[in-house]
C-alpha positions in Angstrom: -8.1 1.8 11.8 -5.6 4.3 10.5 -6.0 6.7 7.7 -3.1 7.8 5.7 -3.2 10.5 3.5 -0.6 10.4 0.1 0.2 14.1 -1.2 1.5 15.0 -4.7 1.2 11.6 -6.6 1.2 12.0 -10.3 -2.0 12.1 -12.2 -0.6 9.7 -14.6 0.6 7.3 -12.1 -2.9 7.6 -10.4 -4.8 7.1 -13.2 -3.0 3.8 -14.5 -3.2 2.4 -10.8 -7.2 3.3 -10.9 -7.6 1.0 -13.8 -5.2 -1.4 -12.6 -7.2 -1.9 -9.9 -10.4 -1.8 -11.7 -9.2 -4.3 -14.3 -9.1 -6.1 -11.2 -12.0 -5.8 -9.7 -11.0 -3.5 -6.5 -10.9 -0.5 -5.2 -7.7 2.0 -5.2 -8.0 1.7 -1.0 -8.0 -2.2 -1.7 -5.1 -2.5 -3.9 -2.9 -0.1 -1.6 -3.5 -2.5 1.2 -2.7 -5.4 -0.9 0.5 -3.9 -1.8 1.7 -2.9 1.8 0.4 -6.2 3.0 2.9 -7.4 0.0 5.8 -5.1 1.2 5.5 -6.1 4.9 5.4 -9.8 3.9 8.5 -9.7 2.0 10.8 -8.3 4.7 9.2 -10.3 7.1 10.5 -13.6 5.3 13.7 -11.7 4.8 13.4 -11.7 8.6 13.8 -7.8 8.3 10.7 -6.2 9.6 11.4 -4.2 12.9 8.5 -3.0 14.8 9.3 0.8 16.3 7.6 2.7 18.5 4.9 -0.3 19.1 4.1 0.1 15.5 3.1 3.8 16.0 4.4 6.3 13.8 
């Protein structure tokens, strides 16, 4: 799997997600994944996910 490393995200912002996630049960790496699984499902019923570079990148 890949890792992917987010710089500079507000402490506030990253705080209320923490418990967000908490709240629900999850971890901060699971609810991340839930939302780009989320994102990437959306635009794929728009029919507007294009694949680049074999999905490298």
């Amino acid at each position: 799997m890949a890792a992917i490393l987010v710089k500079d995200v507000p402490d506030e912002l990253r705080n209320l997600f923490k418990a967000i996630c908490a709240e629900e049960g999850k971890t901060m790496r699971e609810g991340i994944i839930q939302l780009m699984r989320g994102a990437v499902e959306r635009k794929r019923k728009a029919g507007r996910v294009k694949i680049v570079d074999g999905g490298r990148g």
